[in-house]
C-alpha positions as CSV (number, residue, x, y, z in Angstrom):
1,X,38.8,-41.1,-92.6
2,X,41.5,-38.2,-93.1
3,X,38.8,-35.3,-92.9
4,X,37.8,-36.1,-89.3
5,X,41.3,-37.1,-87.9
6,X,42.2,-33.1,-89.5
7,X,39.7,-31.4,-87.7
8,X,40.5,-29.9,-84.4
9,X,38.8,-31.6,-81.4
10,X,36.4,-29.3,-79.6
11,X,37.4,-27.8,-76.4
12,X,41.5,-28.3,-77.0
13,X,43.6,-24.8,-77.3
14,X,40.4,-22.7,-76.5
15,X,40.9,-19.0,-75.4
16,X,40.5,-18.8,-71.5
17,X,37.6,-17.2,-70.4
18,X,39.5,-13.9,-69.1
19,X,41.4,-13.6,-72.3
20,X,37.6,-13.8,-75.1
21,X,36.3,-11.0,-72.8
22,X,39.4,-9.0,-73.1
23,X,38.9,-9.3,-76.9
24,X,35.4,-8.0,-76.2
25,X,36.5,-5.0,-74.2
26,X,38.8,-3.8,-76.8
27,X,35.9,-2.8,-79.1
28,X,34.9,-0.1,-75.7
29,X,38.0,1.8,-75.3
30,X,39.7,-1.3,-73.4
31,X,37.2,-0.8,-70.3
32,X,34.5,-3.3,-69.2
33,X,31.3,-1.9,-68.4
34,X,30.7,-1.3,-65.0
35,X,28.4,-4.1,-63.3
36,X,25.3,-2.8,-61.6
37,X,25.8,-2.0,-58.3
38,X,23.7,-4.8,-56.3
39,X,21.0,-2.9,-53.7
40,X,22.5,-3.6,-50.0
41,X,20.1,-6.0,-48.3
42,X,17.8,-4.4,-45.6
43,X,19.6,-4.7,-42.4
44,X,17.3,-7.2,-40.2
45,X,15.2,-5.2,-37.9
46,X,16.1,-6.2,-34.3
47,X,13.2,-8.6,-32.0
48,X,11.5,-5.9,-29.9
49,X,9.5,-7.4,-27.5
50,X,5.7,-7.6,-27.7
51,X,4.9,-5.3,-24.7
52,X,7.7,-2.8,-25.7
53,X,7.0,-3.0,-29.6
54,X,2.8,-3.1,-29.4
55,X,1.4,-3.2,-25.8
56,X,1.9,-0.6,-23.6
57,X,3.5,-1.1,-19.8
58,X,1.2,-3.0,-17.7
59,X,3.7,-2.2,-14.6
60,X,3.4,1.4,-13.5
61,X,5.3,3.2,-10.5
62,X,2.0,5.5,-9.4
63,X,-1.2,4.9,-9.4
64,X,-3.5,7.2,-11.7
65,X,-3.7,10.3,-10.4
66,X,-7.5,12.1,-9.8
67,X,-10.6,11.6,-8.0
68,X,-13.9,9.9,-8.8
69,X,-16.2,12.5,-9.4
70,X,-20.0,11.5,-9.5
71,X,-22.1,13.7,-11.4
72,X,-25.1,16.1,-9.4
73,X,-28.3,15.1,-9.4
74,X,-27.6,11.3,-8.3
75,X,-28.2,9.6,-4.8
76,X,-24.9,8.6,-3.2
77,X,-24.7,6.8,-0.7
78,X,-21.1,6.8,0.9
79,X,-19.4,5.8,3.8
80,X,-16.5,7.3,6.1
81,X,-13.9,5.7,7.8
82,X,-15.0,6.2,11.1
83,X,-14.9,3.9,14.3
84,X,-18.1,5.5,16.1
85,X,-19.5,2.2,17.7
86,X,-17.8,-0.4,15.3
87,X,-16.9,-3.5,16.6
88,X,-13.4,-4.9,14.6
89,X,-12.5,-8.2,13.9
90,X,-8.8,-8.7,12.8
91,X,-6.8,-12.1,12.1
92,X,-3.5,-11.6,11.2
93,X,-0.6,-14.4,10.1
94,X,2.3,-15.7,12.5
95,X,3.6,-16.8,9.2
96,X,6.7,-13.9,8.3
97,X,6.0,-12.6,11.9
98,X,8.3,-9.4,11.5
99,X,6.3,-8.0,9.0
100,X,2.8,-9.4,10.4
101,X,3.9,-7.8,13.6
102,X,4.5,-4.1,12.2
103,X,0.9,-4.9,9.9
104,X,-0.6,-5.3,13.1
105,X,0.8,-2.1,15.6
106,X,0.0,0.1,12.4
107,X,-3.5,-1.1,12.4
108,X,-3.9,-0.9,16.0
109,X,-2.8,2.8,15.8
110,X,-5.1,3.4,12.7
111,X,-7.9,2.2,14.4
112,X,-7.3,4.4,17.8
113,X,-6.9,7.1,15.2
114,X,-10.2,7.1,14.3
115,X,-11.9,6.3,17.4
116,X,-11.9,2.6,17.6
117,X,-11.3,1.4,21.5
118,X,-9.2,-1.3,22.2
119,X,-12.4,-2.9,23.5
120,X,-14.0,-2.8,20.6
121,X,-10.8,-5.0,18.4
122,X,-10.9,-9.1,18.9
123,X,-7.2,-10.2,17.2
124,X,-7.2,-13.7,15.9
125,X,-3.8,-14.8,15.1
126,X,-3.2,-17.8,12.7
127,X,-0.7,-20.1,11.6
128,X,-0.1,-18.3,8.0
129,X,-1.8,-16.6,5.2
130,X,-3.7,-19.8,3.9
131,X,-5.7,-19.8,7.3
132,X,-6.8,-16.1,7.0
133,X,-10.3,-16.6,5.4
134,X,-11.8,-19.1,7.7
135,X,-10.5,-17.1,10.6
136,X,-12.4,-14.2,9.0
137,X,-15.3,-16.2,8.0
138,X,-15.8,-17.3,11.6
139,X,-15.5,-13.9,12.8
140,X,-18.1,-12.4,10.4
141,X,-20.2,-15.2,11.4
142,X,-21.0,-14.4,15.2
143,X,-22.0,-10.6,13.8
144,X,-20.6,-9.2,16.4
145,X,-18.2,-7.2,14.3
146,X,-18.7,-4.7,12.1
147,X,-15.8,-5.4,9.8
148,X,-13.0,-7.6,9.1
149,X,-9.5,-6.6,8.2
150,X,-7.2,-9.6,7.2
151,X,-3.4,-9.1,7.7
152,X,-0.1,-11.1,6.2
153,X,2.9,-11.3,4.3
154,X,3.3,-13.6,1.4
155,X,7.1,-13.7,0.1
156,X,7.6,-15.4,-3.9
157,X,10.1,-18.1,-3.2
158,X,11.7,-20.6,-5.6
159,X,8.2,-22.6,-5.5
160,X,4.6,-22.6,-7.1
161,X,3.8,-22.1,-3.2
162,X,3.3,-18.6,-3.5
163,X,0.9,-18.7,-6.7
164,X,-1.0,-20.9,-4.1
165,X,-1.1,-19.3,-0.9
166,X,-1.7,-15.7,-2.4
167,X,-4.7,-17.0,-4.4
168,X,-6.8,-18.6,-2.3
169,X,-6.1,-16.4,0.7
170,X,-7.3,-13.2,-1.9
171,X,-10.3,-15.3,-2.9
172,X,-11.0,-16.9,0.4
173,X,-11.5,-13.3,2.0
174,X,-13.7,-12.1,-0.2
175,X,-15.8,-15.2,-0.5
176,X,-16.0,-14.7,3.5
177,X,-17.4,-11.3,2.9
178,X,-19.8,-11.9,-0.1
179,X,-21.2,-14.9,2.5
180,X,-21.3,-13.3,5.5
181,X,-22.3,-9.4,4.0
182,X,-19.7,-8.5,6.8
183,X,-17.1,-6.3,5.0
184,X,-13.4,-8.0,5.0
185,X,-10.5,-6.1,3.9
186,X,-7.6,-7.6,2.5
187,X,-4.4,-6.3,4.7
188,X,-2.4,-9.3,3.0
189,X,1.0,-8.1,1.4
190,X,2.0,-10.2,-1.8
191,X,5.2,-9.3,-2.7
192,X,8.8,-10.3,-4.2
193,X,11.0,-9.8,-1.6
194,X,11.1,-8.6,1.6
195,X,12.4,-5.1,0.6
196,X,9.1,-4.9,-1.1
197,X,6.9,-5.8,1.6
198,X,8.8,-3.4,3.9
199,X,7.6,-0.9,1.5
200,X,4.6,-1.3,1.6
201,X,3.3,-1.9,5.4
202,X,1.0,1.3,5.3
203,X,-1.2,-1.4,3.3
204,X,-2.1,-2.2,7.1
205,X,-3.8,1.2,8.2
206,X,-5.1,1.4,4.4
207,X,-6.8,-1.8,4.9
208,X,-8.3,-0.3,8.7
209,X,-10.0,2.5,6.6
210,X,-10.9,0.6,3.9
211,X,-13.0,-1.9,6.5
212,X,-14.5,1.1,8.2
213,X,-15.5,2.7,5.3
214,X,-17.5,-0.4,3.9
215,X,-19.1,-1.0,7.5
216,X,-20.5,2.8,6.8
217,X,-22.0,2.1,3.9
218,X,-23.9,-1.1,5.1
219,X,-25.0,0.4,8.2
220,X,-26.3,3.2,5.8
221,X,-27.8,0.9,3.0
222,X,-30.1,-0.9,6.6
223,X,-30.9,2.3,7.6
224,X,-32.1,3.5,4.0
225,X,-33.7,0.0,4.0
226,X,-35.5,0.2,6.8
227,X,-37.0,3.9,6.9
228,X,-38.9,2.5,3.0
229,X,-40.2,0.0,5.0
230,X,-42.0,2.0,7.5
């Protein structure tokens, strides 16, 4: 029973840790070997976002710059904005009547411009944007005008209203055009703020030319149409 009472428990009057390694050390000049340096993590590359990082800017200030340029050889067929016995149709929105109101005189003026008499122009106001197409529609109906131009001011508020309005009066025109064949140019302004839409009120006489010019072409395309015929 004596021999394992003499012998020392395990674990009692142990070295500490610090002073077995300094025993170690002594055998190398006293010194511990240096520890490899650990590699410095990567720094975490910072969230770009996707349309700065991969896409490229789908805003731009401009327009691209340059003409279309139809090779020889081809028949063309295209029209000038010119108001030589044209009958215009506009409807314009009450709706944001400041801005309708300058849309308007600047269309007015455009069409003078280029030859259009004031008895020649029927002006169909209307509550707001929404009501635009089946003003135009009913216009393009009685063929009595050449072309429609479609004028208004939608402003984004704190609502889905704009998403709405915008929409259906874009789609509405056209769909008044593509039924009727009566050209019907969108004079509609759909913008952020009324900074914006201040802007941008040479979208009216744009829209004059733009109307003209298609109502060329038709009256072109008929006349191509009907000289095969004979």
């Amino acid at each position: 029973m004596s021999d394992g009472l003499d012998q020392p428990r395990l674990g009692l009057n142990e070295e500490p840790e610090e002073e077995r390694r300094d025993d170690v050390w002594e055998g190398t000049d006293g010194e511990p070997e240096a520890e490899p340096e650990a590699e410095a993590a990567p720094e975490p590359e910072e969230d770009v976002p996707a349309e700065e990082d991969e896409l490229p800017r789908l805003r731009s200030p401009e327009h691209a710059a340059g003409d279309l340029q139809i090779p020889d050889g081809y028949g063309v067929i295209e029209g000038e904005p010119t108001g030589n016995r044209r009958a215009v149709g506009i409807v314009v929105a009450r709706f944001n009547g400041e801005l309708t109101g300058e849309l308007l005189r600047r269309a007015l003026d455009e069409l003078e411009r280029l030859g259009v008499g004031r008895e020649a122009v029927t002006v169909i106001p209307v509550p707001g944007a929404f009501e635009l197409p089946l003003a135009a529609m009913a216009l393009a109906k009685t063929r009595r005008y050449s072309c429609i131009v479609a004028l208004g001011a939608v402003i984004r508020g704190e609502t889905p209203h704009f998403e709405y309005v915008a929409s259906e009066a874009a789609s509405g025109l056209q769909l008044a055009g593509l039924e009727t064949g009566v050209p019907v140019a969108f004079g509609v302004l759909t913008v952020e703020n009324e900074e914006q839409a201040r802007a941008r009120l040479d979208k009216a006489p744009e829209a004059v030319r733009t109307a003209l010019e298609m109502a060329d072409v038709f009256s072109q395309l008929r006349a191509a149409a009907g000289a095969a015929q004979q």
